[in-house]
N, C-alpha and C positions, 0 to 999 in steps of 0.2 A: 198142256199146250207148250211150245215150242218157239224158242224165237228165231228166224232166218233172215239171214241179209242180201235182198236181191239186190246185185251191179245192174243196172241198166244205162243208157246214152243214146244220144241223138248221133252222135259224135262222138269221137274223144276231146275232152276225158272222159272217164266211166263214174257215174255218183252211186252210192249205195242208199236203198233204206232197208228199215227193220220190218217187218209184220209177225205177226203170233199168228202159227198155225201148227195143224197137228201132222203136216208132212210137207215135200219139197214142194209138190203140185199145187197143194190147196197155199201155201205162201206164195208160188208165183203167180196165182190165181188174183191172189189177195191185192198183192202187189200192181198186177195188171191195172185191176178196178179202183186203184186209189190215183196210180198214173196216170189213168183218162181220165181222170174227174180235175186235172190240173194242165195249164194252160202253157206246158214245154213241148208241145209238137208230138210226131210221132216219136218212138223210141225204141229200140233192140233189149227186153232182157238177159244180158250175156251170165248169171251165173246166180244161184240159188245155192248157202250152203248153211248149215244151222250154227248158231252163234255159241261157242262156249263160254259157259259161267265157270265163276270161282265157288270159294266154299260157299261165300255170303252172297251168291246168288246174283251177283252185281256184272252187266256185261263187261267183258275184256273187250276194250276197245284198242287195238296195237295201233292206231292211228295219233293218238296223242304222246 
């Protein structure tokens, strides 16, 4: 499996989360079904892209 970081928003700004999946589709899928189970309104998935690891496996997070 695979980690992806779907961008989605109601609005701007755009939030990202994570899901494990084994391709773009089934994480935006993943992502869809965890979004509607939370009480942010509707939402736009604007971007699906797989997350690179380092050696140790740990995600890069260029946000911190």
């Amino acid at each position: 499996m695979k980690i992806y970081r779907v961008a989605y928003s109601e609005f701007v700004p755009v939030y990202d989360i994570e899901v494990e999946a084994e391709n773009e589709s089934e994480a935006h899928d993943k992502a869809k079904e965890v979004l509607s189970d939370t009480d942010i309104g509707e939402f736009e998935i604007w971007r699906v892209e797989e997350v690179k690891k380092d050696k140790d496996e740990k995600t890069i997070n260029n946000n911190n």
